[in-house]
C-alpha positions as CSV (number, residue, x, y, z in Angstrom):
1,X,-8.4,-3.5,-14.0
2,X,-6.8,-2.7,-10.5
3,X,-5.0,-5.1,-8.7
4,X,-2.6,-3.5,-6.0
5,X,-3.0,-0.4,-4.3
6,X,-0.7,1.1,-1.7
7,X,-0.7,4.6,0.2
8,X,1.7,6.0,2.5
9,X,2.5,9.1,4.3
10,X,5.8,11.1,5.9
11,X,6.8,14.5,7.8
12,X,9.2,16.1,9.0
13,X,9.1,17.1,12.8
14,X,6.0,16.3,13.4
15,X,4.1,18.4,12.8
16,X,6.1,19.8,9.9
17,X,6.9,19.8,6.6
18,X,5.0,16.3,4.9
19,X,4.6,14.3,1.9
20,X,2.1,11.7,0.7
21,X,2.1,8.9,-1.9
22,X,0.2,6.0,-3.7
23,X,0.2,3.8,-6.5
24,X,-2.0,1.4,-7.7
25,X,-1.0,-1.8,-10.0
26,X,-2.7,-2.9,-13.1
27,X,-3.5,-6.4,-14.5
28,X,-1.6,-5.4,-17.7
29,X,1.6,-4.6,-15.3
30,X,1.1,-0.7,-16.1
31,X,1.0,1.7,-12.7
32,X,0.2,4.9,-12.0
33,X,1.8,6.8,-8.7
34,X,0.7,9.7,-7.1
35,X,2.4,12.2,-4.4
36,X,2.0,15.6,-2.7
37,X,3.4,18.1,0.0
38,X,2.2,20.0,2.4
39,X,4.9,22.6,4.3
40,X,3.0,22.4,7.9
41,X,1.3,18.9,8.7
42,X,1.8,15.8,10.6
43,X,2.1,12.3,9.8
44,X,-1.4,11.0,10.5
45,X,-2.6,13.9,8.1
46,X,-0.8,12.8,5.2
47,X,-1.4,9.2,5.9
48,X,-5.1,9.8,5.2
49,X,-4.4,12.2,2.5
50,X,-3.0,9.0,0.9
51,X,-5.9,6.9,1.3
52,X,-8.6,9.5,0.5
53,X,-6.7,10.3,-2.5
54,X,-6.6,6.2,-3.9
55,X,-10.4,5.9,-2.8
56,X,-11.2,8.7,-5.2
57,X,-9.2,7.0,-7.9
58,X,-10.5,3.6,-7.6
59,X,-14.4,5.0,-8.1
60,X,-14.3,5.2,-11.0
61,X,-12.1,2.4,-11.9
62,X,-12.6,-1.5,-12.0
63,X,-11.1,-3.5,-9.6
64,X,-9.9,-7.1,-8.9
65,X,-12.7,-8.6,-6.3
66,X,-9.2,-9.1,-4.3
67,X,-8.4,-6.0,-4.4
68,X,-6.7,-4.0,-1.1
69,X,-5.5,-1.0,-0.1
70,X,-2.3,-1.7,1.3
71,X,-1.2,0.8,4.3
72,X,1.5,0.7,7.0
73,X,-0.6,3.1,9.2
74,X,-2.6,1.2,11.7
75,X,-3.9,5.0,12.8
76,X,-5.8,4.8,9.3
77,X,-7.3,1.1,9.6
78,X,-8.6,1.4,13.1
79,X,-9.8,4.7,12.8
80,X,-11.8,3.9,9.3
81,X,-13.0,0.4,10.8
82,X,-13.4,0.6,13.9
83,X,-13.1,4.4,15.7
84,X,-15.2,6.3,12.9
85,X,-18.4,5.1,13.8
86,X,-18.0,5.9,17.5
87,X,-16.9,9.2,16.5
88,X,-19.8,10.0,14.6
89,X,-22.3,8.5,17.3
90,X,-20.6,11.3,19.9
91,X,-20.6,13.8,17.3
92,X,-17.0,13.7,16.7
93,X,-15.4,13.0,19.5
94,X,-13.3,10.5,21.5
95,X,-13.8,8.1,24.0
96,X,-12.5,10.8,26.6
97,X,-14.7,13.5,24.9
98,X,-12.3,15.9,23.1
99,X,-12.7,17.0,19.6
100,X,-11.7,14.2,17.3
101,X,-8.2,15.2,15.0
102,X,-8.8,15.5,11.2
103,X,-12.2,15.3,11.2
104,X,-12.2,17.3,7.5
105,X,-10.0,14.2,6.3
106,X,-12.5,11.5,8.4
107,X,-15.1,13.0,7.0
108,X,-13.7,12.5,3.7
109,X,-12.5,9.3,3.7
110,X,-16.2,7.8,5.1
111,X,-17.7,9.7,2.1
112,X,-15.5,8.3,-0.5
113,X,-15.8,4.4,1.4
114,X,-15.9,1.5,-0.8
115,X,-18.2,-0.9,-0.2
116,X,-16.2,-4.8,-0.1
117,X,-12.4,-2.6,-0.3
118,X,-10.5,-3.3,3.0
119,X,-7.4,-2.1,4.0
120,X,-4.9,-4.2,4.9
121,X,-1.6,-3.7,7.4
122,X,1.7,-3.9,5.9
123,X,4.7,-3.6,8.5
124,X,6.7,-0.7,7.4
125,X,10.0,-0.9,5.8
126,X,9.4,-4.8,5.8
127,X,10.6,-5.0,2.2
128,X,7.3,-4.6,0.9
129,X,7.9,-3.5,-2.5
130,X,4.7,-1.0,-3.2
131,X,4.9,-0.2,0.4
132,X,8.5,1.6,0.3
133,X,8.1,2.8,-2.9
134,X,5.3,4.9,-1.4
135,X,7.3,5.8,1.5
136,X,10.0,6.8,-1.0
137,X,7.3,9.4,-2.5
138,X,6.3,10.2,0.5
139,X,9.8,11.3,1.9
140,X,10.6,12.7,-1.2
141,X,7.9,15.4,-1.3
142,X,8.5,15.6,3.0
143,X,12.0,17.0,1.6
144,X,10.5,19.5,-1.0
145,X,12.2,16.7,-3.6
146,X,9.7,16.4,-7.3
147,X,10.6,12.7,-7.8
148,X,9.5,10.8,-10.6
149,X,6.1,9.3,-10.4
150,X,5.5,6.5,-13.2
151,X,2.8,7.5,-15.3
152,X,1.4,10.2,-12.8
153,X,-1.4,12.6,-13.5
154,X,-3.4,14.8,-10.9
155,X,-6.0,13.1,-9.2
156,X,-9.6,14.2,-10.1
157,X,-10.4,15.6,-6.5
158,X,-6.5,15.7,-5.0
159,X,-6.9,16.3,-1.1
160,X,-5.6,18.7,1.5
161,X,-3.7,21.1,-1.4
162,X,-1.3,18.2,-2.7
163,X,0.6,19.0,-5.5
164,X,1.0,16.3,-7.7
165,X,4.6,16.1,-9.9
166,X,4.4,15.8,-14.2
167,X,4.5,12.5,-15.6
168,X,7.5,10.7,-17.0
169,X,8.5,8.2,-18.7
170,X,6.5,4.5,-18.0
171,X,8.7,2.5,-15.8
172,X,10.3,-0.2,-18.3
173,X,7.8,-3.3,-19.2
174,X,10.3,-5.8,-17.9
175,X,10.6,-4.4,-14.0
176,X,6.9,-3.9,-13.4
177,X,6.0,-7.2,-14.6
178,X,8.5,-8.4,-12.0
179,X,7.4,-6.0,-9.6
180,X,4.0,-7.8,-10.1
181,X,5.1,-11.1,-9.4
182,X,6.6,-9.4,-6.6
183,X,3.2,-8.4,-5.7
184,X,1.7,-11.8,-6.4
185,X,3.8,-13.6,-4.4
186,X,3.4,-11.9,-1.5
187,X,-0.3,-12.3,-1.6
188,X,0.1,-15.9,-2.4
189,X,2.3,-16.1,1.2
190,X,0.1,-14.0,3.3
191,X,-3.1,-16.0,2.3
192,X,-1.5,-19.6,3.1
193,X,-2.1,-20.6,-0.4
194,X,-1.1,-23.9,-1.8
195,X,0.3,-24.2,-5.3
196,X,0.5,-26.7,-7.9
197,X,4.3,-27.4,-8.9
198,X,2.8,-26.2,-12.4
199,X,1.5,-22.9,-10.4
200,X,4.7,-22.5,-8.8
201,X,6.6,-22.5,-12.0
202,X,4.6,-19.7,-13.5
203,X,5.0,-17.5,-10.4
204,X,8.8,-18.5,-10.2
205,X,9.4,-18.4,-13.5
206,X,11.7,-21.4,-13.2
207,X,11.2,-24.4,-15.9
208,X,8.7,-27.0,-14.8
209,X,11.3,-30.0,-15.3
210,X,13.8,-28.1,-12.8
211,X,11.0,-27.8,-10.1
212,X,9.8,-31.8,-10.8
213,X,13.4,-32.7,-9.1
214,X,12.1,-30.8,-6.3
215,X,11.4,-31.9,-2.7
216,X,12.9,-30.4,0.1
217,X,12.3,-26.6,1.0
218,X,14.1,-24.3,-1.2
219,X,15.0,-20.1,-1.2
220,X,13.7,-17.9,-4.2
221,X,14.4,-14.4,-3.7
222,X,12.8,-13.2,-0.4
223,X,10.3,-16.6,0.2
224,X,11.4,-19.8,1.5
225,X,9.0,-22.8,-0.8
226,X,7.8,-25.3,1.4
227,X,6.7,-28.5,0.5
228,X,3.2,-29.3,2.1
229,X,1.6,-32.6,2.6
230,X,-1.2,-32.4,0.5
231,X,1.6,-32.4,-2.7
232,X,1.2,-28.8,-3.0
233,X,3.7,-25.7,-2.3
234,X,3.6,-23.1,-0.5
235,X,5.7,-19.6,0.0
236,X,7.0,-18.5,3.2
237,X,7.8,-14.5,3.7
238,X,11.2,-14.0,5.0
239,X,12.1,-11.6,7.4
240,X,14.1,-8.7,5.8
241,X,15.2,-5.3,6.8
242,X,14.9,-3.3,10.4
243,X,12.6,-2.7,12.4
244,X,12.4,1.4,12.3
245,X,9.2,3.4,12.4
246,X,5.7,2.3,12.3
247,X,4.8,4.3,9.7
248,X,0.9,4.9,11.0
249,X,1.7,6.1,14.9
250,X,-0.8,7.9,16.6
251,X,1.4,10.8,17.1
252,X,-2.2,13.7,16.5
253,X,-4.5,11.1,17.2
């Protein structure tokens, strides 16, 4: 079962040479990543290349019912959300009446929608773990690089000429379970959740009898645990790294 996904895109000069990548994250801790290049292109383009190539994937797969596609392109999200269907009313085109950008790639991605699968904004180069290492793929091929893509295989309907890279070796066991607490936690501190102190232990992975001497907010890793009211705990995203690029600009929108 599927229980991350995460897409990304990247070129060079704009338009120029580009790369995409994804990955998504299994409930056994496996993933599977995906990347490809395209030598003239632009940003936007491979940003959707991304998504359209995980919403191909995922049809055929079973998914978490929390399940999201994970993006720091806000030129994807509004434009599958909100712009598409004004686009198509106005047979394809904008607000101000000119032809609407990578219609072939709109196109695509409203035919391969998921019903109940959102996508959800990630800020880029946040420390988001699945979003950089998609950026990381997505640089990579950008650069003409072939990196290493854990358990990759070409995608059943790859888009816009993407080439994907061979498979390696599986990512040891030990770093993509943490990599899906990671994951977890992040989730857990986006949604507000509150956790039991036996809850918090598991995600933590820190004994239960240390956490029961507990009361006062406390650091683990990049999350600040609060103590809430209601006797329940709760994780608190620090900030981490630099602002730098949006990662989802409207640059050929």
């Amino acid at each position: 079962m599927v229980v991350a996904a995460a897409c990304d895109g990247a070129c060079s000069g704009n338009p120029g040479p580009g790369g995409w990548g994804c990955l998504l994250r299994f409930a056994d801790g496996s993933v599977r990543e995906w990347g490809g290049a395209d030598p003239d292109t632009t940003n936007n383009r491979m940003e959707l290349t991304a998504a359209l190539t995980l919403l191909q994937l995922l049809k055929t797969l079973p998914r978490h019912p929390d399940l999201a596609i994970r993006t720091d392109s806000k030129y994807l999200i509004d434009g599958f959300t909100r712009w598409i269907n004004g686009w198509k009313r106005k047979g394809w085109r904008t607000a101000s009446g000119s032809p609407v950008l990578n219609r072939d790639l709109w196109e695509a991605l409203d035919a391969a929608r998921i019903p109940n699968l959102p996508l959800v904004y990630v800020k880029g180069h946040s420390g988001d773990p699945d979003n950089d290492r998609c950026d990381v793929i997505a640089v990579a091929f950008s650069k003409g690089q072939q990196p290493s893509l854990a358990q990759g295989e070409v995608p059943l309907a790859a888009a816009a000429g993407g080439t994907a890279a061979p498979a390696p070796e599986p990512a040891p066991k030990p770093l993509l379970q943490l990599l899906s607490r990671l994951e977890l936690a992040d989730r857990l501190a986006a949604g507000g959740y509150g956790l039991s102190l036996i809850e918090l232990a598991q995600v933590v992975e820190v004994p239960l009898a240390t956490l029961e001497g507990r009361s006062e907010a406390w650091r683990w890793r990049d999350w600040r645990v609060v103590p809430g009211g209601d006797g329940r705990w709760r994780l608190h995203r620090e900030a981490s790294g630099s602002e730098q690029r949006d990662g989802g600009g409207r640059g050929d929108g």
